[in-house]
C-alpha positions as CSV (number, residue, x, y, z in Angstrom):
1,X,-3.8,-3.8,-30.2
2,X,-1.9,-0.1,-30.5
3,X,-5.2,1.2,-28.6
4,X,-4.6,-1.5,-25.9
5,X,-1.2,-0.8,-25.5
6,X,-1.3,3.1,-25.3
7,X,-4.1,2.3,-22.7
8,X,-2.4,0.3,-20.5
9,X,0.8,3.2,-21.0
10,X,-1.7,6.1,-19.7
11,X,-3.0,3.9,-16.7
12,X,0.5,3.3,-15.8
13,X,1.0,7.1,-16.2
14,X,-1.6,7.5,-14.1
15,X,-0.6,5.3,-11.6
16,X,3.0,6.8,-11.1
17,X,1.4,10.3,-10.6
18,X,-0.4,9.1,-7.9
19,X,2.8,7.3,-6.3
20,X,4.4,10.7,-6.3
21,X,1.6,12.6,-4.6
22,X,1.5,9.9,-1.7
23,X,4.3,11.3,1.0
24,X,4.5,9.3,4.5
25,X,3.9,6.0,4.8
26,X,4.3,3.5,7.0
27,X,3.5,-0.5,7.4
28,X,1.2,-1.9,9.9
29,X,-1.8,-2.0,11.6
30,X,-2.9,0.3,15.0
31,X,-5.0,-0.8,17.3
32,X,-6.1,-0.2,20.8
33,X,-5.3,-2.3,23.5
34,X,-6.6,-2.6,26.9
35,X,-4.4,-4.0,30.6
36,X,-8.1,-4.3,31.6
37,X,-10.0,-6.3,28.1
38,X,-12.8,-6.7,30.4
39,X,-13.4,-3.8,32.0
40,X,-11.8,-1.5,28.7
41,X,-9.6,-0.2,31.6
42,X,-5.7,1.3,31.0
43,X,-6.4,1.7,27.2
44,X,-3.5,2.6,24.7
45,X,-2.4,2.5,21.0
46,X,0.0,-0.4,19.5
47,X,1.4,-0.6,16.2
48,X,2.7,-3.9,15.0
49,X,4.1,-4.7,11.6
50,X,6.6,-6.9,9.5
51,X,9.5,-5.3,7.8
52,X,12.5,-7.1,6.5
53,X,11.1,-10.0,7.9
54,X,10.9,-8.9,11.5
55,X,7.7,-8.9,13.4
56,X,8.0,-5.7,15.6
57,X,5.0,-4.2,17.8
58,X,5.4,-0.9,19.4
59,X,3.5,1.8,21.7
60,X,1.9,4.7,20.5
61,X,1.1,8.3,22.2
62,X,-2.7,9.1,21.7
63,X,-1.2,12.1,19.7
64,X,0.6,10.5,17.3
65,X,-2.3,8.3,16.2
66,X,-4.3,10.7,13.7
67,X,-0.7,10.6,11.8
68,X,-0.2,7.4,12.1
69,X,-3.6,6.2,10.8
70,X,-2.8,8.6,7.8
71,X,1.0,7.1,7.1
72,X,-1.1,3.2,7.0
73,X,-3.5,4.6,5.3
74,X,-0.6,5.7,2.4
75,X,1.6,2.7,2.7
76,X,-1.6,0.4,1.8
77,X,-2.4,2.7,-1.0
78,X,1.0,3.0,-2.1
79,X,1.0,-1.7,-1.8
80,X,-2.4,-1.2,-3.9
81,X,-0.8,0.9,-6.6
82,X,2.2,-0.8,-6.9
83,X,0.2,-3.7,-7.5
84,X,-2.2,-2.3,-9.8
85,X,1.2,-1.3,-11.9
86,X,2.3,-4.7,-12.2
87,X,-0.5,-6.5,-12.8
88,X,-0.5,-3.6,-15.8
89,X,2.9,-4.5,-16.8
90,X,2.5,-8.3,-17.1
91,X,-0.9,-7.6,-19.4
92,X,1.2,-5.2,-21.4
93,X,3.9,-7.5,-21.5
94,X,1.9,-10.3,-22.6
95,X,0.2,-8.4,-25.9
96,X,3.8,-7.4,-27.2
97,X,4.5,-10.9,-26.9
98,X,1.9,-12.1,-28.5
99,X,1.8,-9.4,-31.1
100,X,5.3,-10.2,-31.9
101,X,4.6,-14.1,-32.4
102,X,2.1,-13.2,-34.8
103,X,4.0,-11.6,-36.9
């Protein structure tokens, strides 16, 4: 059981290392839309998301799009981690617990 705890404690270590070493982020998804669908005419970028509850969509310049491809990219690893760190806390959680009612 001390094994499986101190396990858990390093992959949560782990985990928060990799939360520092993110940087941007930003919620959403970017995709290109067209005033034309059928002939893939007048193309840009839009960005639409939920935050606090609030749908919001929004244009984006061609040369803000490598950036913001990288800031979604982070936010959704930065959701994965996050939950990857709790589902580690409620298994390490659960062994104290059950360590202490065997006692």
């Amino acid at each position: 059981m001390k094994n499986t705890l101190t396990g858990i404690e390093m992959q949560i270590d782990r985990i928060k290392k990799e939360l520092q070493a993110i940087g941007e982020m930003r919620p959403g998804s970017l995709t290109r839309q067209y005033h034309s669908p059928h002939n893939k005419k007048g193309g840009f970028y839009q960005l639409s998301y939920t935050h606090h509850m609030k749908s919001r969509t929004a244009y984006v310049r061609k040369e803000f799009v490598a950036d913001l491809k990288r800031q979604i990219k982070n936010y959704k690893r930065f959701k994965n981690l996050v939950n990857k760190w709790v589902d580690l806390s409620i298994q390490y959680s659960k062994i104290k617990i059950d360590s202490a009612i065997k006692k």
